[in-house]
Backbone as JSON Lines, residues from 0, in Angstrom:
{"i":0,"aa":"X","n":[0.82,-1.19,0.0],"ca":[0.0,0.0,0.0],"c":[0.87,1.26,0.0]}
{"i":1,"aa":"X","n":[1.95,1.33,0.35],"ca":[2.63,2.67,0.66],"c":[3.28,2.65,-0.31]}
{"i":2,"aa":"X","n":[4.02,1.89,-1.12],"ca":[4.05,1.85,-2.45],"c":[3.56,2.23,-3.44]}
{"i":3,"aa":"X","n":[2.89,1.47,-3.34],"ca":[1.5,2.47,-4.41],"c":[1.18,4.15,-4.11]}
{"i":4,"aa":"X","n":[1.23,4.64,-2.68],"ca":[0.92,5.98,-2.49],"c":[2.32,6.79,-2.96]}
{"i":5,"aa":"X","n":[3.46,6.08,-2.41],"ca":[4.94,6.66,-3.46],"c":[5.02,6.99,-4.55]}
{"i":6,"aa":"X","n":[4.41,5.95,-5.24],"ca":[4.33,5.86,-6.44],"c":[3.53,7.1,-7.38]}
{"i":7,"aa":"X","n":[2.39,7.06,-6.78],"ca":[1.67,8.24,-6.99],"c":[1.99,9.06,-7.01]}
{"i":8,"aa":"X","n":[2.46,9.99,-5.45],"ca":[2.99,11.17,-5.12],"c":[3.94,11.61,-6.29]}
{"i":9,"aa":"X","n":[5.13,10.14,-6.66],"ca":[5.8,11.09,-7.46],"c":[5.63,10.79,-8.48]}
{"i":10,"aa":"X","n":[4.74,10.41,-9.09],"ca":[3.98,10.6,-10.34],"c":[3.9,11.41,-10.4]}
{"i":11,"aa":"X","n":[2.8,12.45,-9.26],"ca":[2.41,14.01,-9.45],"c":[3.5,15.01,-9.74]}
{"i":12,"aa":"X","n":[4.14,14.66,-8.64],"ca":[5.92,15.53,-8.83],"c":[6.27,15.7,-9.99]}
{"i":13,"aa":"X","n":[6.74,14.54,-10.46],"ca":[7.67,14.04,-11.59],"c":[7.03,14.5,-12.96]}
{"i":14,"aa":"X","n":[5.6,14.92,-13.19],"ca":[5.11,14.49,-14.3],"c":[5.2,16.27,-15.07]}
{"i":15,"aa":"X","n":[5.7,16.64,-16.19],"ca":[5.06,17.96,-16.1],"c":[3.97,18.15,-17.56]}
{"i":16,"aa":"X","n":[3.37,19.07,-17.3],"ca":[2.01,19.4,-18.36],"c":[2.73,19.32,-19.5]}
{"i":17,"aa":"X","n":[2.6,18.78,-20.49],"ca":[2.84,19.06,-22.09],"c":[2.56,20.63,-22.6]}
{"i":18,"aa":"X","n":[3.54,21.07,-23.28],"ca":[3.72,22.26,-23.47],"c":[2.87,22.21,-25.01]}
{"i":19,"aa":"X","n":[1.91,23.27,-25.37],"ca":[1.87,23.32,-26.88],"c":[1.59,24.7,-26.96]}
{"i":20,"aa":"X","n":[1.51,25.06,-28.73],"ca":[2.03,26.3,-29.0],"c":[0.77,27.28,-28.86]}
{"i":21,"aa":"X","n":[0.7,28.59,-28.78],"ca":[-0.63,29.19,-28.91],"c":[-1.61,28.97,-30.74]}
{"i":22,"aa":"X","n":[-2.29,28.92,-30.7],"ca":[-2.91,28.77,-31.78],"c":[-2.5,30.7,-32.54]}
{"i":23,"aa":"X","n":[-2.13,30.89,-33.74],"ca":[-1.97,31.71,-34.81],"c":[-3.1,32.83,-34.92]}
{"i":24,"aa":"X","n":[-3.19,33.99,-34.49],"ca":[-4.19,34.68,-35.22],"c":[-3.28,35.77,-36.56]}
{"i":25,"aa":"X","n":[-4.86,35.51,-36.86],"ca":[-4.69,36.77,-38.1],"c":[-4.47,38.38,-38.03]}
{"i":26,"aa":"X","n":[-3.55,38.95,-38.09],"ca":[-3.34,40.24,-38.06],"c":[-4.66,41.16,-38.79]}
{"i":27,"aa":"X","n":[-4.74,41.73,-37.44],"ca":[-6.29,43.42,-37.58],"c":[-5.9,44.2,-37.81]}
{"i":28,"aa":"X","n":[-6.22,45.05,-38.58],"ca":[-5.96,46.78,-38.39],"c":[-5.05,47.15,-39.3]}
{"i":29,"aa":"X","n":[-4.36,48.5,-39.42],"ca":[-3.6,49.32,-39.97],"c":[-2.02,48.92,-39.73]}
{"i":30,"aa":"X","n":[-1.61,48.93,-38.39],"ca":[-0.81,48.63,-37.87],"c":[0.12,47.43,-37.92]}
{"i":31,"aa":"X","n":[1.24,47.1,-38.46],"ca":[1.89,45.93,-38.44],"c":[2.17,45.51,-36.89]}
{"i":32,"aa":"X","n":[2.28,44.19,-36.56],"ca":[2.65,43.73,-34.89],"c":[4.74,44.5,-35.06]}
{"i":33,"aa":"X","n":[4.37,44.66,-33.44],"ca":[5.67,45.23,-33.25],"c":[5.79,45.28,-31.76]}
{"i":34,"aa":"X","n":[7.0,45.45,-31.53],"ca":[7.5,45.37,-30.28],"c":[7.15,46.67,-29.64]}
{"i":35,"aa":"X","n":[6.75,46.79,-28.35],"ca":[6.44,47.86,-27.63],"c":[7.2,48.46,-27.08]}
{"i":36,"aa":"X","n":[6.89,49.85,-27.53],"ca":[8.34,50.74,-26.89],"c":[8.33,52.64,-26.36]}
{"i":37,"aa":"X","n":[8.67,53.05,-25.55],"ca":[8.39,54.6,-25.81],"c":[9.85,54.97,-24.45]}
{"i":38,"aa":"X","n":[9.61,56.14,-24.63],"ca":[10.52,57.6,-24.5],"c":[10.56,57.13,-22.64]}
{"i":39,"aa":"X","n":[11.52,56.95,-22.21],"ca":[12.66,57.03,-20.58],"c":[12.42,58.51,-20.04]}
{"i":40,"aa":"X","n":[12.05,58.52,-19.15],"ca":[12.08,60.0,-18.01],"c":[12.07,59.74,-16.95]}
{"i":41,"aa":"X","n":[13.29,60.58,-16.7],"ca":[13.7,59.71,-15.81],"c":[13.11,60.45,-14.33]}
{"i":42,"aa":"X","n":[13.02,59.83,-12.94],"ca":[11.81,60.22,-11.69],"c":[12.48,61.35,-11.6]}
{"i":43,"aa":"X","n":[11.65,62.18,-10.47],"ca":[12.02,63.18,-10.09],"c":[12.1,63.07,-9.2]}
{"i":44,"aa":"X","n":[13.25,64.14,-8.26],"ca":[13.87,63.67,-6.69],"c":[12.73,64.0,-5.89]}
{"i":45,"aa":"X","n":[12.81,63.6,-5.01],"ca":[11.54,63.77,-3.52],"c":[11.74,65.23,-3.29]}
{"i":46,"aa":"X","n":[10.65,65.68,-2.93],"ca":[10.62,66.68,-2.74],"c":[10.43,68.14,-3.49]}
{"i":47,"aa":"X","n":[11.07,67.76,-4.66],"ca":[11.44,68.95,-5.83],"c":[10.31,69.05,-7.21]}
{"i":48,"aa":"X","n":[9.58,69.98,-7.21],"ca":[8.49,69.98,-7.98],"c":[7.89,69.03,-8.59]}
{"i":49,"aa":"X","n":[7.59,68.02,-8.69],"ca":[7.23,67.14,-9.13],"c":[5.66,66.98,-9.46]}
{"i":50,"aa":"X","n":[4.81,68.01,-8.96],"ca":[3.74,68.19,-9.42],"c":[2.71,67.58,-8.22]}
{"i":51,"aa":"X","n":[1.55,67.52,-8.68],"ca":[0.54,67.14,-7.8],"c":[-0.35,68.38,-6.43]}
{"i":52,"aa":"X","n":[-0.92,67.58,-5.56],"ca":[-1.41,68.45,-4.46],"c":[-0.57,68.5,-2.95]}
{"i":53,"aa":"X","n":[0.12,69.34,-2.46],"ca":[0.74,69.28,-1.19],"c":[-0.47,69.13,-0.33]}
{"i":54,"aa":"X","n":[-0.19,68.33,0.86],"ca":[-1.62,68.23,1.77],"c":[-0.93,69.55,2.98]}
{"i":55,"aa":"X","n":[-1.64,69.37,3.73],"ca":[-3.27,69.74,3.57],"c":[-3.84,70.93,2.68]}
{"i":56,"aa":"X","n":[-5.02,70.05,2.44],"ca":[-5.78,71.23,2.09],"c":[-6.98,72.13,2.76]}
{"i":57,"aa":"X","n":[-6.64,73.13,2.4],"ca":[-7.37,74.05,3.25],"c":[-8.71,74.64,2.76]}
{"i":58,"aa":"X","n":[-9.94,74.69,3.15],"ca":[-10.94,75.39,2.58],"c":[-10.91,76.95,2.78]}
{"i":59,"aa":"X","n":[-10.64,78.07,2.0],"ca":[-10.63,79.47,2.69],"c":[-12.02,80.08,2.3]}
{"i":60,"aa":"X","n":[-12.51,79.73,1.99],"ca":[-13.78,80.33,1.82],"c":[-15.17,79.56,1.28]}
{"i":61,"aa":"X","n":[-16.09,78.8,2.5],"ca":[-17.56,78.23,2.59],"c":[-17.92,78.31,1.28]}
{"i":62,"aa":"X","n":[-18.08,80.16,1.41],"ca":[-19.42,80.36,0.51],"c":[-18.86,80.21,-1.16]}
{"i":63,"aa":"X","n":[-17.98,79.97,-1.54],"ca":[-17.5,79.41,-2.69],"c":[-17.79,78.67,-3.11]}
{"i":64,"aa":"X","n":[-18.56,77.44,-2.47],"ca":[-19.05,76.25,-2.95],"c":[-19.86,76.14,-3.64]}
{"i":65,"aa":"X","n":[-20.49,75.2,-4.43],"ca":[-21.27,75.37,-5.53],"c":[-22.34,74.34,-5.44]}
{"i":66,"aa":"X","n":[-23.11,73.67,-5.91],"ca":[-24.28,72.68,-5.19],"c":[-25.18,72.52,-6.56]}
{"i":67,"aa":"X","n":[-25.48,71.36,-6.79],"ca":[-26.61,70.79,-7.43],"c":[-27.67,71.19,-7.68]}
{"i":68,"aa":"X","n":[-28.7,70.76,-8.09],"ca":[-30.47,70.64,-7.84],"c":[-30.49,69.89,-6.53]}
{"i":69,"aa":"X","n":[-31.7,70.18,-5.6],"ca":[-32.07,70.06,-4.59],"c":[-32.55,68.31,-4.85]}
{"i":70,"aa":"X","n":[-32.0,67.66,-3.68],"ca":[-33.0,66.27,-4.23],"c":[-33.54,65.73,-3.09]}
{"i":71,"aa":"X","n":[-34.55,64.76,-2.63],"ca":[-35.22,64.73,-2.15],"c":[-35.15,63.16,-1.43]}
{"i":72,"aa":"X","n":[-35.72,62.49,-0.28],"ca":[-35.42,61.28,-0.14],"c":[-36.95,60.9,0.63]}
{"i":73,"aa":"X","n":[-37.38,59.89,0.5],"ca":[-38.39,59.83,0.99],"c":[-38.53,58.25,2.06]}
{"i":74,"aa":"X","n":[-38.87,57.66,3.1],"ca":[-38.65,56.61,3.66],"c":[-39.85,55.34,2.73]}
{"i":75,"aa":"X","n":[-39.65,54.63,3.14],"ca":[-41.02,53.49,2.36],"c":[-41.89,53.84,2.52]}
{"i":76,"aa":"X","n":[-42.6,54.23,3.73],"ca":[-43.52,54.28,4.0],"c":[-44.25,55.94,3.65]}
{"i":77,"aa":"X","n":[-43.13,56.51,3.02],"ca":[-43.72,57.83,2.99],"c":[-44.15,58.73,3.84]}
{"i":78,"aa":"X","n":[-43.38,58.42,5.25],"ca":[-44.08,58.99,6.54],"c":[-42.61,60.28,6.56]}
{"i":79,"aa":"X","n":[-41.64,59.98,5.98],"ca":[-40.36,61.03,6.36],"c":[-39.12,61.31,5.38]}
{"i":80,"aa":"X","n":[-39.44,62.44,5.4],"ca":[-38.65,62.75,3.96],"c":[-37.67,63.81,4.27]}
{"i":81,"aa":"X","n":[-36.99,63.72,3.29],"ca":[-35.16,64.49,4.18],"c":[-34.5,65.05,2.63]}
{"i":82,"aa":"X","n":[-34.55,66.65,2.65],"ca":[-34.35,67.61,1.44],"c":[-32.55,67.38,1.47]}
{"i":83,"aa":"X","n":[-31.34,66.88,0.45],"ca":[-30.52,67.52,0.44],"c":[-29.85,68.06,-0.64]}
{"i":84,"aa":"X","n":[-29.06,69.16,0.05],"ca":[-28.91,69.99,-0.56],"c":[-27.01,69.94,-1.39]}
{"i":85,"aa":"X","n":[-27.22,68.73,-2.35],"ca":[-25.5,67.69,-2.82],"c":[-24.8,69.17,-3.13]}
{"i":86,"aa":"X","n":[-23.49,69.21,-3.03],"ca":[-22.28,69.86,-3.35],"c":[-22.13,69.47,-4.71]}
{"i":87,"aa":"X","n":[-21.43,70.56,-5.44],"ca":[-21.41,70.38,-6.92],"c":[-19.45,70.05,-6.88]}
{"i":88,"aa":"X","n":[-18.85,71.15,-6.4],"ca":[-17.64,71.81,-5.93],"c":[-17.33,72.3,-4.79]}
{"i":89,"aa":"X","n":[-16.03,72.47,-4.31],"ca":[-15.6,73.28,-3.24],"c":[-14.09,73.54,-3.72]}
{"i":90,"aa":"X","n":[-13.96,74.66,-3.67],"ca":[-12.32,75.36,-4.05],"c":[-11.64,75.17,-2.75]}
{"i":91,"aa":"X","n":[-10.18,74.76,-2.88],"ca":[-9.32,75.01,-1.54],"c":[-7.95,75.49,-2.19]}
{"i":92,"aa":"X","n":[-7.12,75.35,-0.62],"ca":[-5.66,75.81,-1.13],"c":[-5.18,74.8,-0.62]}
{"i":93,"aa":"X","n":[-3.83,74.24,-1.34],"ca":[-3.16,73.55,-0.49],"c":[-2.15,73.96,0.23]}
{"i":94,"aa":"X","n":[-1.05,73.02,0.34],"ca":[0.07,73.52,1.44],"c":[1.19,74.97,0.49]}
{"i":95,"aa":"X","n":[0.82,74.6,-0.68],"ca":[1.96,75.35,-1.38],"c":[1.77,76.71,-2.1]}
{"i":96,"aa":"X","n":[0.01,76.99,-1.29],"ca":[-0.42,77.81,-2.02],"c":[-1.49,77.63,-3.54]}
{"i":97,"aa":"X","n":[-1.15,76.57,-4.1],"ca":[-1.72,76.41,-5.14],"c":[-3.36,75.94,-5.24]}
{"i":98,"aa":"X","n":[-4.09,77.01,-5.65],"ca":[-5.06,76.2,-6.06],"c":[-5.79,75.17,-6.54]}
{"i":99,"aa":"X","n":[-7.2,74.43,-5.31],"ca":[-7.43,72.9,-6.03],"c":[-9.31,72.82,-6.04]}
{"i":100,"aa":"X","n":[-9.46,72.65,-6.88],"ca":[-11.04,72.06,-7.22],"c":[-11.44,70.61,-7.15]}
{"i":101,"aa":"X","n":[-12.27,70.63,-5.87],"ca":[-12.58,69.43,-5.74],"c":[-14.14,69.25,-6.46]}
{"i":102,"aa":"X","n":[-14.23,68.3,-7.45],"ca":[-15.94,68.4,-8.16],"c":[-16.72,66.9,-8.06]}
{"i":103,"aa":"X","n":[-17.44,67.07,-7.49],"ca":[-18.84,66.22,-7.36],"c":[-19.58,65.52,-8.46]}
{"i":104,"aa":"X","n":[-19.85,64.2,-8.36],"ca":[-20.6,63.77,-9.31],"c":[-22.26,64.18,-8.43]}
{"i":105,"aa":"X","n":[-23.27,63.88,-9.68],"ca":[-24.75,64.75,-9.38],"c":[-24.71,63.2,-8.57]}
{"i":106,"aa":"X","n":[-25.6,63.02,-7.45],"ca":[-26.27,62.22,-6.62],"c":[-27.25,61.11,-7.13]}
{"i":107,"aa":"X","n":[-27.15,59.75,-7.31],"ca":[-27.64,58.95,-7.52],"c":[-29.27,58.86,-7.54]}
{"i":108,"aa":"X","n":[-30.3,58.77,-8.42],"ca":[-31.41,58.87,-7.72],"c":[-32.32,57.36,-7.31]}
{"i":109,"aa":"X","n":[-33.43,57.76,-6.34],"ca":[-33.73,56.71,-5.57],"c":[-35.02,56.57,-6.23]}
C-alpha cells in the first residue's frame, strides 16, 4: 500500500504538463505587430516639484461652494422625507499655495 501511495505522489511531482504552442491569429488593423516601446524620463527627486497636491488642504472660503439641484429622499412608507442639498464643488488651497477644485458627481437617484 505505501508503495502504491509513493508511487503516486511522485507521479504528481515528476510528471510535467505538455507544453503546446498558442494557436496563430490573423493580423487586424492598420498597424503591423511590433515590439512595444516609448521615451525614458527619468523620476524626479523627492521633494522637488514634481507636481501634484501638497496636503493639507485648506478650505478658505464656505461660501465658494457650488451645489446641485435640490433632491429629495423619501422613507417606504412615505411617513419622512429628508431635502438635500449635494455639493457640486468646493475650491481650496493647499500647502503650497496652489489652487485645487474638488468636483462632485450629481447624486444617484432613488
Amino acid at each position: 500500500m505505501t508503495d502504491k501511495i509513493k508511487s503516486d505522489i511522485n507521479a504528481l511531482i515528476d510528471s510535467e504538463p505538455p507544453r503546446t504552442a498558442l494557436p496563430a491569429i490573423e493580423p487586424v488593423g492598420g498597424y503591423p505587430a511590433q515590439r512595444g516601446r516609448s521615451t525614458y524620463t527619468a523620476a524626479q527627486p523627492a521633494g522637488g516639484g514634481g507636481g501634484g497636491i501638497a496636503s493639507p488642504l485648506t478650505e478658505t472660503d464656505a461660501s465658494a461652494r457650488t451645489y446641485h439641484a435640490d433632491s429629495y429622499i423619501l422613507s417606504g412608507d412615505m411617513l419622512f422625507g429628508m431635502m438635500l442639498h449635494p455639493v457640486d464643488s468646493i475650491f481650496m488651497t493647499d500647502a503650497n499655495g496652489g489652487s485645487v477644485e474638488l468636483r462632485f458627481d450629481i447624486p444617484p437617484e432613488n
